[in-house]
N, C-alpha and C positions, 0 to 999 in steps of 0.2 A: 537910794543905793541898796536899800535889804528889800522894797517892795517885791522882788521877784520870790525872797526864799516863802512867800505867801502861796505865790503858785505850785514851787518846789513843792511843799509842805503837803498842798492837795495829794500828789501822788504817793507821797511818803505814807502818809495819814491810812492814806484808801488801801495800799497794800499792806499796811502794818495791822491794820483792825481785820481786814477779810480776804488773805490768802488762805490763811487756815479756816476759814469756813468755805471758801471756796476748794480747794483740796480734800475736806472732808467731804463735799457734797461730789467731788469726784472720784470719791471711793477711797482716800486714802485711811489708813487707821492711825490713831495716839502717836506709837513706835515709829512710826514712817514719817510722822510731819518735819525732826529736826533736820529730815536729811532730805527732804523735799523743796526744805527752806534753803538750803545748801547755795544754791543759785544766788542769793542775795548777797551773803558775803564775800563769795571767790570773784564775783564782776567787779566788787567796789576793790580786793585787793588786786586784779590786775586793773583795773583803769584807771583808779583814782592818782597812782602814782603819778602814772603816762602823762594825764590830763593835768597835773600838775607843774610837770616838769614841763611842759611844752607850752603850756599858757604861762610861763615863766618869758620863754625864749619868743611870744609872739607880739610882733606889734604892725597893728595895721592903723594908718594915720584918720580913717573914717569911722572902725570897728573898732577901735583901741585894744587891749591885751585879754581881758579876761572876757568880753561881751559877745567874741565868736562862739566860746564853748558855750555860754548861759546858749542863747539861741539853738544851736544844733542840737544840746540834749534836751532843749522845751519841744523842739519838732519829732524828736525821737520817742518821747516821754509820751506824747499826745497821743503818736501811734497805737504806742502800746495799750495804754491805758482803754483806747476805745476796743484794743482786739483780746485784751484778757480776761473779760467776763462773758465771751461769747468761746470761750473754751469748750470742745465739746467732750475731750477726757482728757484723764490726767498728765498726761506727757505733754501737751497741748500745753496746759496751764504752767505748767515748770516752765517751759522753752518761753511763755511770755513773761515772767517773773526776771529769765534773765536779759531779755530786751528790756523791760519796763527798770530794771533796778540799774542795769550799765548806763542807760539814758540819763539815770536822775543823777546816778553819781557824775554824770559827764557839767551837768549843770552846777552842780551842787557845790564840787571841791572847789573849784575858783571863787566862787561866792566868798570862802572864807578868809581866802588871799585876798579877796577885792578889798576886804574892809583893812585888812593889815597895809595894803597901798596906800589907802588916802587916807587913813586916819595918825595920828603920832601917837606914841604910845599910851601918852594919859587917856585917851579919849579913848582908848580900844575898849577900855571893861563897858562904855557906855554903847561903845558902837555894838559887840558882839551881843549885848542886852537889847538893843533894839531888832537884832537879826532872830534872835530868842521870842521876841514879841510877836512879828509878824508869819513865825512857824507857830507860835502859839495860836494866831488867829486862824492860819488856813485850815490848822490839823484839828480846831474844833469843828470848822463847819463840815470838813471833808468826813470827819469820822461819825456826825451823828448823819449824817446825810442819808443810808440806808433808812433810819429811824423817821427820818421827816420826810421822803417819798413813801412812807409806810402810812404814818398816823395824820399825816397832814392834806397828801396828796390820793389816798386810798387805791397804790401802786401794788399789787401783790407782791407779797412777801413770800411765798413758800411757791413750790414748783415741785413736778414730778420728779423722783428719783435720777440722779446725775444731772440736771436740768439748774443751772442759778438762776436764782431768783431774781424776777423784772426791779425787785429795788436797789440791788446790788448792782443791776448793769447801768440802770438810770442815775447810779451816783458815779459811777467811774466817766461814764461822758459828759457831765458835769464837771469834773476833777481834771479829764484833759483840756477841754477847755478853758477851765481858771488857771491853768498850768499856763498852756499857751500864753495868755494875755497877760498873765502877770508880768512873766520870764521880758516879756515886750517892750511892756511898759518902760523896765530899768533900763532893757538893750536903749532904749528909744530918749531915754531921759537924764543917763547920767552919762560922764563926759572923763575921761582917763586921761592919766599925764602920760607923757612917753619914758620910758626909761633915761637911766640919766648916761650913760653912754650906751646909745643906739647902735655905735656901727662895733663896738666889743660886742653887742649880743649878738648882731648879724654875722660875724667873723666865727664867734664861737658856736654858730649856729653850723656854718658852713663846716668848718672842723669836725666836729661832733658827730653828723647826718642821722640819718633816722634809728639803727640799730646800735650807734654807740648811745644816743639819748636812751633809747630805754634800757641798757644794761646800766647805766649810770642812773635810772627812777630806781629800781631795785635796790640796788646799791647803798641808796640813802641811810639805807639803816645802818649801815655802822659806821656811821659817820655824825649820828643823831650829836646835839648839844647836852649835856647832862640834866639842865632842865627838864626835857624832854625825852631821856632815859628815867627819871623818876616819872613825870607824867604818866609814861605809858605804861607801865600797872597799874596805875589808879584808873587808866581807862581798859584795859581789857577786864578787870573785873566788874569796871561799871557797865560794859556792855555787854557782859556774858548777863548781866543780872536783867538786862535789859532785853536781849535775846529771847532770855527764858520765857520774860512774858509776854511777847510779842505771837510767841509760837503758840503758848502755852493757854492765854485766858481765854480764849473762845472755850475750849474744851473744856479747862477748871470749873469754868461759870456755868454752865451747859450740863457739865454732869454733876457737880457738887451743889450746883444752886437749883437747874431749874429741873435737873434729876432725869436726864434725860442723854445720850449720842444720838439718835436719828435724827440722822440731817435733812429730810425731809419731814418731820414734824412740826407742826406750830409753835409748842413750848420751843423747840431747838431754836428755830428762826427768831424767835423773841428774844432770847437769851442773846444769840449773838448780833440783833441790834443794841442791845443790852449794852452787849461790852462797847459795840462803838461809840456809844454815851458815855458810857464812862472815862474809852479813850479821851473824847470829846473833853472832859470833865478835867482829867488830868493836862491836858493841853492847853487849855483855856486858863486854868490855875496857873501854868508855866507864864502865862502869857503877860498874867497880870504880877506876879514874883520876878519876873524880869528884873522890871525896873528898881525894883528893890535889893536885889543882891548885889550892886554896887555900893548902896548905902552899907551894907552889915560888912562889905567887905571892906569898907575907908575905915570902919571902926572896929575892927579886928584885922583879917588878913582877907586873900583872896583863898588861901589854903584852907582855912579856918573854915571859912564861910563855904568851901565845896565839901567839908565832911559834913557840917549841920546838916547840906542839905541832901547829900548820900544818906544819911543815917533816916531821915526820912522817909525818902525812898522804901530803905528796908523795912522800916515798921506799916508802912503803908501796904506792901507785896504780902509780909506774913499775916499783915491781918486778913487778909482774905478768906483764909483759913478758917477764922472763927464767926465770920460770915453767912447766916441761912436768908437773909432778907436784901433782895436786890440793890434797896436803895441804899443801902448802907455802904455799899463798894462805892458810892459817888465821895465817901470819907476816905475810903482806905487811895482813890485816885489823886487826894487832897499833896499827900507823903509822896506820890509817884510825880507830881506835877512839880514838887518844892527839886527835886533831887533832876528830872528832867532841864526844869530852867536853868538850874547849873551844869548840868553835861555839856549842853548848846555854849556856855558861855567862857566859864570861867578858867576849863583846861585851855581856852583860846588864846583867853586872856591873857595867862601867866606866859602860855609858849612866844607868842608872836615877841615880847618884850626880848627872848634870847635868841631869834634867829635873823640873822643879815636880811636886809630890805631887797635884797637883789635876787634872793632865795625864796623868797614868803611862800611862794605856790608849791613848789618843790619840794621844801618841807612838811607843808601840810600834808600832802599829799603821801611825803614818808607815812606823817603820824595818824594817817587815819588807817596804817596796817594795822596799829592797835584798837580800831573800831571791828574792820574786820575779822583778823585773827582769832578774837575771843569769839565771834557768832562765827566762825570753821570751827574752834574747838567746841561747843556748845550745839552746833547740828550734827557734828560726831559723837557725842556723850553722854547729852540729855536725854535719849531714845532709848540708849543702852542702861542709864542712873535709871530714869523712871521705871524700866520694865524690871530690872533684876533688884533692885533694892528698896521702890520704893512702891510697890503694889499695882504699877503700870497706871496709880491715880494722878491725873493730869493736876489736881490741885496742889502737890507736893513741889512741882515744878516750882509754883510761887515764893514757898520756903527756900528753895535754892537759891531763888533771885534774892531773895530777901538778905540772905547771908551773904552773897556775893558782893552786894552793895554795901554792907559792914566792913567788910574788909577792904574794899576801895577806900572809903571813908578812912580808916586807919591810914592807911597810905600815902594820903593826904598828906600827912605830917612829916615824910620823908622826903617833901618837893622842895628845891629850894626856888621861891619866887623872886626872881629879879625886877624892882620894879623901879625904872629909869628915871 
């Protein structure tokens, strides 16, 4: 059932560690990257809704409800994936960022719904930990994958000026590929129920038609369950803080560690295989913390148990800061990896428990405006925080995030978890 988010993960993983190095190496500067990133949030908040609500209302007796979108965004995903590191300037690479990232979300948001389907409530904090795992496994090997066609396969790493580098493109066709086949596998091996009144969905299908369905995905949000009005602060700050460093570490690490921006340089390329290790690092840690945060949550809460791990999160982000020796960020990934395995899981967890069975994609699909919304706030502000207040040094960003994830954590405690 979650083998596919393993594929998903590839593309996630590959665009999350090396847009901003690939942006840099097409000329962008510091100031420019949150709004270059821009692209990644505003696809996820127009489609994820859409994609929601309508893999809500679909049921085909061979392809079942959710297994058409997995497929058409693994096929769109692939695409992109193989055409975005053959970018030849910057506008180029934008316009694939927003093919590659509308594609994954098209796969993606049902995933979440699939598991609220066939799972009953007890079993969801286990199920969304196992969806936590197998993202944990793809987005290790997809993110050090630049580093192992470098040191392993002796792929050149650095390229002439505006030119990516042959290890970067040789891990992205790699990543569509595993995309593909994963996405496949699930399409190919799991087996959906039908709704439980078939011809109310098809009636209300027919009523509805295609432009009241999407003025009604919109919509959702004020209609949200109060669960999930508290949830969504603790997720827009946990994904501004999460934003920040997505944008942010290649250049923090680059200029603060290996003391360098030229993006054709060797130390530069090093560094930002660097951070894909360490992505790697934090993912792999998420992977194996999975299965564990069900346990701390049976003996405390699910609340509880997502502030410990926000809170690490943030001491993980700020310690970067006090960081001059590379390997040492493989610790400060440690705190990014504990606070990760609970993002994947446990706002899942508590939501799915308050919202109607007949809804589950539809709503997700609301709540993930609050994944969104904070990376639109965040590629509007971080460009502008960095340059006027805080020395235009990309490693202050990390402090941002750091704080950001403190204060989700607090928030935590304002949720009420309903647990059935």
């Amino acid at each position: 059932m979650s083998f596919g988010f393993l594929g998903i993960q590839f593309g996630f993983a590959l665009q999350n560690a090396n847009v901003s190095r690939i942006f840099e190496t097409l000329g962008a500067s510091k100031d420019e990257l949150p709004i270059l990133w821009l692209a990644a949030p505003v696809t996820g908040l127009l489609v994820q809704p859409i994609i929601g609500y309508y893999s809500d209302r679909t049921w085909s007796e061979r392809w079942g409800r959710r297994r058409p979108f997995f497929m058409a965004g693994a096929i769109l995903a692939t695409i992109a994936l193989f055409l975005m590191p053959n970018s030849t300037a910057l506008w180029v690479a934008v316009l694939m960022l927003w093919l590659m990232d509308a594609s994954i979300n098209v796969s993606m948001e049902p995933f979440r719904a699939f598991v609220g389907d066939m799972l009953p409530n007890e079993q969801r904090t286990s199920g969304f930990a196992m969806q936590s795992f197998f993202i944990g496994i793809g987005a290790v090997v997809a993110s050090v994958l630049p580093w192992i066609f470098t040191n392993w396969f002796g792929v050149s790493n650095t390229a002439s000026d505006g030119v990516i580098p042959d290890s970067v493109k040789w891990s992205f066709y790699v990543g569509g590929i595993a995309y593909f086949l994963a996405v496949l596998w699930t399409v190919i091996k799991t087996k959906e129920y039908p709704p439980e009144d078939l011809e109310k969905l098809r009636s209300e299908n027919a009523a509805m038609g295609i432009f009241g369905g999407l003025a009604e995905s919109f919509m959702g949000i004020f209609k949200m369950p109060k669960t999930m009005v508290q949830l969504a602060f603790v997720q827009f700050f946990s994904w501004f803080a999460l934003f920040a460093m997505w944008i942010y570490t290649t250049s923090a690490v680059t200029s603060h560690i290996y003391g360098t921006s030229d993006s054709s340089s060797t130390a530069y390329n090093e560094g930002a295989d660097w951070v894909g290790v360490c992505f790697g690092m934090y993912n792999g840690f998420a992977a194996l913390v999975a299965f564990l945060l069900p346990v701390l949550a049976k003996y405390t809460s699910r609340k509880v148990t997502h502030l410990i791990a926000l809170f690490c999160g943030g001491i993980g982000l700020i310690s970067i800061f006090f960081i001059s020796d590379p390997t040492l960020l493989l610790l400060s990934m440690v705190g990014v990896g504990i606070a990760w395995a609970s993002i994947l899981s446990m706002p899942y967890a508590m939501l799915s428990g308050s919202l109607p069975a007949e809804k589950m994609g539809y709503f997700m699909g609301v709540f993930n405006f609050f994944i969104v919304i904070p990376q639109i706030v965040a590629a509007g502000m971080l460009g502008f925080i960095l340059k006027t207040f805080l020395g235009n040094e990309s490693i202050n960003a990390m402090i941002v995030g750091g704080i950001s994830f403190f204060v989700a954590g607090l928030l935590c405690l304002l949720v009420k978890d309903e647990v059935k």
